[in-house]
C-alpha positions in Angstrom: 2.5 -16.6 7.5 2.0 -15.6 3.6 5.1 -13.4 2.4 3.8 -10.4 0.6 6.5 -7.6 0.6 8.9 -8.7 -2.0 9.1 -5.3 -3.2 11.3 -5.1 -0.2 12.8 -8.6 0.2 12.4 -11.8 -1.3 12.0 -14.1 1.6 12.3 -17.2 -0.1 15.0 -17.7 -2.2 16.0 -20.8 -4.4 17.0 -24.1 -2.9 20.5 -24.6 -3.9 21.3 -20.4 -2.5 20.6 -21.8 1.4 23.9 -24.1 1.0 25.7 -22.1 -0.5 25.9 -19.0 1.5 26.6 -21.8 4.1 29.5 -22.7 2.4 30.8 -19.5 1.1 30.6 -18.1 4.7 32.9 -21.0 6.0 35.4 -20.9 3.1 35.4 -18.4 1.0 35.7 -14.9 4.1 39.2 -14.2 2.9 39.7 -10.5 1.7 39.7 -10.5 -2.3 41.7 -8.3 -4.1 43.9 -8.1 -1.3 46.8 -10.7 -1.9 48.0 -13.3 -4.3 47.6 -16.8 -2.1 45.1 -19.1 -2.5 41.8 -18.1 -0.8 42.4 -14.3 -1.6 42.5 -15.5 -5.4 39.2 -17.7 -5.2 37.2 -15.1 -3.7 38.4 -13.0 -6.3 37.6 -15.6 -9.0 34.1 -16.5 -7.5 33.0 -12.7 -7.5 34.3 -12.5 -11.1 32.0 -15.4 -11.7 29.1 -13.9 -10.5 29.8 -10.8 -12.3 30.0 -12.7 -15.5 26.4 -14.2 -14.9 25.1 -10.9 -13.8 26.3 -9.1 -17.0 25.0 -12.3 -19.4 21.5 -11.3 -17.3 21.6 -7.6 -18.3 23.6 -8.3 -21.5 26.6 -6.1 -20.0 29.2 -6.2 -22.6 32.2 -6.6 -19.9 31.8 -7.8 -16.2 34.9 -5.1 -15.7 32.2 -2.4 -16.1 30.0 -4.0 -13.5 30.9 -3.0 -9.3 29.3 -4.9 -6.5 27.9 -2.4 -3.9 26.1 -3.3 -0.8 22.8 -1.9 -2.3 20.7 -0.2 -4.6 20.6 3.2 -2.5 24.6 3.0 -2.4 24.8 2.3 -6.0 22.3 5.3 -6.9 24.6 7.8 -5.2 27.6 6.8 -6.6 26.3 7.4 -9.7 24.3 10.4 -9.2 27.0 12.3 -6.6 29.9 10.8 -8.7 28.3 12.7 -12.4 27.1 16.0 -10.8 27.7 18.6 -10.0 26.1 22.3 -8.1 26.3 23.8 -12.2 24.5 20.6 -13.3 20.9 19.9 -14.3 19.0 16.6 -13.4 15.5 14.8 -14.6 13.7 12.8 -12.5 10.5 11.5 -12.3 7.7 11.9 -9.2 7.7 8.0 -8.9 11.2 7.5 -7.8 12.7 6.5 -4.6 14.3 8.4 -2.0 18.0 7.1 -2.8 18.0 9.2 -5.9 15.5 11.7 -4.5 18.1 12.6 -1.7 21.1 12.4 -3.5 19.7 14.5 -6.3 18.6 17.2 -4.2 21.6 18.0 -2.4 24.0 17.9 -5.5 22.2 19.9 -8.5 19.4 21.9 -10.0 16.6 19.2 -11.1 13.3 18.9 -12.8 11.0 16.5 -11.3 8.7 14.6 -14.5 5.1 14.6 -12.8 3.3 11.7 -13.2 -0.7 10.8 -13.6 -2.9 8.9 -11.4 -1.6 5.7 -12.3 2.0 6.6 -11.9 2.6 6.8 -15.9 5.1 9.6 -17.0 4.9 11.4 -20.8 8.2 10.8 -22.7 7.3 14.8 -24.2 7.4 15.8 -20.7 11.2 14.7 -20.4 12.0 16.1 -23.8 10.5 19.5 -23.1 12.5 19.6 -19.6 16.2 18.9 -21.7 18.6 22.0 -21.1 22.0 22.4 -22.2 23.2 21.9 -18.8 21.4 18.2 -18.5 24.0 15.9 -17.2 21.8 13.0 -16.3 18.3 11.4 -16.8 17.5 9.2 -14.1 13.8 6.9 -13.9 13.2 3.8 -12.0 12.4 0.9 -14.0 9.3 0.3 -12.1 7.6 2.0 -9.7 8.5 0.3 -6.2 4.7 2.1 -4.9 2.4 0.9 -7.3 4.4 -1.2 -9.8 3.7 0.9 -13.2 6.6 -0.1 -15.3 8.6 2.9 -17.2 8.9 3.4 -21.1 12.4 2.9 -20.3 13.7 1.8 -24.4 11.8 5.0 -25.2 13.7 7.2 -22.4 17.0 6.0 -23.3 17.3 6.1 -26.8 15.8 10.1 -26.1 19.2 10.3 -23.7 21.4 8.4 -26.2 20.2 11.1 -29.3 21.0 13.9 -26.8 24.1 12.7 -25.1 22.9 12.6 -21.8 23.7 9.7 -19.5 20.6 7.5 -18.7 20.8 5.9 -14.7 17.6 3.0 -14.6 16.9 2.5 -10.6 16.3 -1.7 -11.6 15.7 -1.8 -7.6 12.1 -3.8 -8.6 12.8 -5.1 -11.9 15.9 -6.5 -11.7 15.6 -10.2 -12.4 11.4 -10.4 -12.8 11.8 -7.6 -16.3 13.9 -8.5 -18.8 17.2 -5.9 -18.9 19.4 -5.3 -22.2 21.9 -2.7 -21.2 22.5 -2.5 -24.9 18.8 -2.5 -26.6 17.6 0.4 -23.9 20.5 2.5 -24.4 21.0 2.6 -20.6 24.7 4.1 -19.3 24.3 2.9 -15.6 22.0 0.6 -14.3 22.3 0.7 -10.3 20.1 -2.8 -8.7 20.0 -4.3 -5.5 20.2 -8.5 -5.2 18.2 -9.3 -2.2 14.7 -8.3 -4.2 14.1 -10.1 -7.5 17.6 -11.5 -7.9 16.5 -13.6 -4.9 20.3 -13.2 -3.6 21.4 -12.7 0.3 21.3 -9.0 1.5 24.1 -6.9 1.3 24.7 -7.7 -2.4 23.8 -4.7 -5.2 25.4 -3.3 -8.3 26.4 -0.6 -10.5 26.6 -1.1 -14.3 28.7 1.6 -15.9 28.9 2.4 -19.6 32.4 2.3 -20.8 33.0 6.1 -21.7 31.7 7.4 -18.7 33.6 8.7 -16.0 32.8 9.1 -12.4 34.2 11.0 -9.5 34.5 8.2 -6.7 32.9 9.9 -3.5 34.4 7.3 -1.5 38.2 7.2 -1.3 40.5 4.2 -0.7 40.0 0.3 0.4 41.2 -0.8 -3.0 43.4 -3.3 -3.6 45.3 -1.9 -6.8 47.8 0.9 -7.4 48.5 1.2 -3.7 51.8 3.6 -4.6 49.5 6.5 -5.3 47.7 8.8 -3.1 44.8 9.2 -6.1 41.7 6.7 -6.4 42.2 3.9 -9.3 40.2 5.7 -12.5 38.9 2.2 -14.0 36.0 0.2 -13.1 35.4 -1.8 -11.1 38.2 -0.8 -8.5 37.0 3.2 -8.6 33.8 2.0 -7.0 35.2 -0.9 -5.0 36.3 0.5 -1.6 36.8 -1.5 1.5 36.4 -5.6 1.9 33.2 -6.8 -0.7 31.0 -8.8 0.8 32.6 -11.8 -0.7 30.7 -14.5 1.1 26.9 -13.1 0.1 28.2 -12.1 -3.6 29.8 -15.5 -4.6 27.0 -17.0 -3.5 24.4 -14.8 -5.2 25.4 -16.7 -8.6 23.3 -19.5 -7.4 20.4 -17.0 -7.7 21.1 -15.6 -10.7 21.8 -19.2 -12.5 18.4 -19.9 -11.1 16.6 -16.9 -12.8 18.8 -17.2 -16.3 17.4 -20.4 -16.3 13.7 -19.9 -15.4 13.9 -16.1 -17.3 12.9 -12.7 -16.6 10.1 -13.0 -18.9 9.0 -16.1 -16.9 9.2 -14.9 -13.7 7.8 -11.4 -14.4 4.9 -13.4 -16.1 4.1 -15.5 -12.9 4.1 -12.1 -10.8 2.1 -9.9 -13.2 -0.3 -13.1 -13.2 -0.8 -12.8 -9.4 -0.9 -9.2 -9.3 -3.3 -8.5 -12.0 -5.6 -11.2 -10.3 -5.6 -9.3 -6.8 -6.4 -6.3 -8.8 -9.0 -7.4 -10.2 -10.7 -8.5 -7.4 -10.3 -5.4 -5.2 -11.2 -3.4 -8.1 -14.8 -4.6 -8.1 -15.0 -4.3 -4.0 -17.0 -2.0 -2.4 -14.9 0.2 0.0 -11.8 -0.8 -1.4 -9.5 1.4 -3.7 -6.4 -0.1 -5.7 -3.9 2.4 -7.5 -2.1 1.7 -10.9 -3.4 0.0 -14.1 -3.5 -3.1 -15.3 -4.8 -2.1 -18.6 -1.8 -1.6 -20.7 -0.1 -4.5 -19.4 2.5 -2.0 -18.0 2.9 -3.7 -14.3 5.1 -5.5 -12.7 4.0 -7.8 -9.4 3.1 -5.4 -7.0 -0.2 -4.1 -5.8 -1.1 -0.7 -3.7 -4.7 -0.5 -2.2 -6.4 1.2 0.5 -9.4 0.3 2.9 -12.0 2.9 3.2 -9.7 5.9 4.1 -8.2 4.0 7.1 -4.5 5.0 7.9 -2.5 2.1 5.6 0.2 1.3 8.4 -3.0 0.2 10.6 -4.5 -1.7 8.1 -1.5 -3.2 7.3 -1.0 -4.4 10.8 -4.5 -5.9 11.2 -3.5 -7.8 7.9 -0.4 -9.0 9.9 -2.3 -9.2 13.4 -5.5 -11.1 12.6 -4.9 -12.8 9.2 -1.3 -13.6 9.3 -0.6 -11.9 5.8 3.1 -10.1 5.7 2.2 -6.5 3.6 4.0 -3.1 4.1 2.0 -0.3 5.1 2.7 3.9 4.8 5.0 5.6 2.2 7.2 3.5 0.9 10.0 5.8 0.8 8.2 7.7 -2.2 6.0 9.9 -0.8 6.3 12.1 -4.1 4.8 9.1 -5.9 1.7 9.3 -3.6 1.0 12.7 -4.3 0.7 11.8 -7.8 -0.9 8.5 -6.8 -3.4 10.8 -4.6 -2.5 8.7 -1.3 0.1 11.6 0.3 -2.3 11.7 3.4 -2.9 8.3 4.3 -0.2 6.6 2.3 -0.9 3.0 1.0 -1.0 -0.6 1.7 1.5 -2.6 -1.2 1.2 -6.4 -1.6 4.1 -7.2 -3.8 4.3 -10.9 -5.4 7.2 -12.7 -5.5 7.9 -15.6 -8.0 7.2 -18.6 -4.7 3.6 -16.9 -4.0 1.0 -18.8 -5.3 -3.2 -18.1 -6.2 -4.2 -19.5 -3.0 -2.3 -16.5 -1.4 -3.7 -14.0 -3.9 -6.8 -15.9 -2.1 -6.4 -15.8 1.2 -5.3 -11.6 0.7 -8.6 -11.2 -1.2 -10.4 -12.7 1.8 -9.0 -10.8 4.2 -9.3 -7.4 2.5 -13.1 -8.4 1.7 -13.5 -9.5 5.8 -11.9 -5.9 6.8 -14.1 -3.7 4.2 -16.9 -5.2 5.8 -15.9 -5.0 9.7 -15.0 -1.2 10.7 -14.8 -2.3 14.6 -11.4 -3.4 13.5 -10.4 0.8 13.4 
């Protein structure tokens, strides 16, 4: 089989991660945070470790600001549901994902930033939708449809001149872009680990300015100040509820050592690269349509296409089915982002390149897509 959906989990995952979620699942289960003996303290010490490389990844100034959730959707709504309120006012963009389209709906008044054809948002846009009442600017990094990458540095330092607190959805940039909390002015920065930091699932995080205060929507399962009946109002503990998934987070540093020392800029290169290539080629097929733009150089590793007007789940299957190629098929969980993409009836087909795919897979997808244009008795 050739892996294509890394946009929703890298398969493979560096060599010296396999032993060590081996290893941290045999010896390092005890509960940290919750006692001073020995194995309580060294999975507190190894999750501080991995919080240290994380925030030298996204130049975090402190790995105190920096909570391990089990996600990017749970991280998203602490920080959206923990900062607003019914009186507040949002701004999104049409290219995000349902974990802040959901949360955002039910807690506050919004304005959604439309975006054009090829999933590119106008910084004016945001600037003209600013009211008094904006308490947060949220925009994914990257577009987890289509892969158009955000003016993010732009965005931020708009927030950062306002005062409004910037949340970056790093769900599919994290670890293949390269992230300066600092330089981009962003004030939370929610990521998952099982994507492009390569680590196991059930390991994400929430970067939280110092300065900004949230209201935890989950209550108790913390370790500290157990003599009061009040959440702890300092990071990380105000976000850290229940046992952490010590075992998959201590051994996610393996992961994130790997990519410090290949680099985002590497790794993003490799998948832009293979993206840009498939592009190319289904841009100058007959039948074939692929979403985005290469053009500005604006992309990150992921590809959306469609086959004639054939539904994308079903194409997506015969890809699966007949050629053994792994792709995701439908909506993506954005189904905003294909109205503006102009795929909101049929939805799209995303081939998303991780940093282990290689040409010969851009290839063999090419092949396949070409055998399919030509072949309706397949539908």
């Amino acid at each position: 089989m050739i892996y294509l959906d890394n946009a929703a989990t890298t398969l493979k995952k560096p060599l010296s991660l396999y032993p060590a979620v081996l290893k941290n699942t045999i010896i390092n289960s005890a509960n940290a945070g919750r006692g001073g003996h020995f194995y309580s303290m060294r999975a507190s010490e190894g999750i501080y470790e991995t919080a240290e490389a994380i925030s030298t990844l996204f130049n975090i100034p402190s790995p105190e600001q920096l909570a391990f959730t089990p996600n990017a959707t749970y991280a998203l709504n602490y920080a959206i549901l923990g900062l607003l309120s019914r009186d507040s006012h949002a701004i999104i963009t049409q290219m995000e994902h349902n974990s802040v389209l959901r949360p955002i709906h039910k807690s506050c008044d919004y304005t959604v930033i439309k975006a054009d054809r090829h999933g590119n948002i106008r910084l004016t846009d945001i600037k003209k939708s600013i009211r008094k009442n904006t308490k947060l600017i949220v925009c994914t990094h990257a577009s987890n449809v289509c892969g158009t990458i955000m003016p993010i540095e732009q965005i931020g330092k708009l927030s950062r001149s306002h005062g409004i607190p910037f949340l970056v959805d790093a769900a599919q940039s994290a670890g293949s872009i390269p992230i300066d909390v600092e330089k981009l002015c962003i004030d939370l920065l929610a990521f998952s680990g099982h994507k492009g930091l390569m680590t196991p699932m059930g390991v994400g995080g929430l970067y939280v300015r110092e300065g900004i205060k949230l209201n935890p929507i989950i209550t108790g399962g913390t370790g500290s100040l157990s003599q009061s009946l009040t959440q702890p109002d300092f990071m990380p503990d105000i976000l850290h509820n229940g046992t952490l998934n010590a075992p998959a987070i201590i051994s996610a540093k393996k992961s994130v050592d790997f990519i410090l020392k290949q680099t985002p800029q590497e790794i993003g290169k490799k998948e832009h690269f293979l993206a840009s290539r498939l592009f190319e080629n289904l841009k100058n097929m007959d039948n074939v349509t692929a979403y985005g733009s290469f053009e500005k150089g604006n992309h990150n590793g992921t590809v959306a296409f469609n086959v004639y007007d054939y539904d994308s789940v079903h194409t997506s299957e015969i890809l699966n089915d007949k050629f053994k190629i792994c792709t995701r098929g439908g909506w993506h969980c954005a189904y905003p982002a294909h109205q503006a993409l102009g795929t909101e009836k049929k939805g799209a087909v995303r081939a998303s390149f991780g940093f282990f795919n290689s040409v010969s897979d851009v290839a063999k997808l090419t092949d396949a897509i070409y055998f399919i244009s030509k072949n309706k008795s397949f539908f």
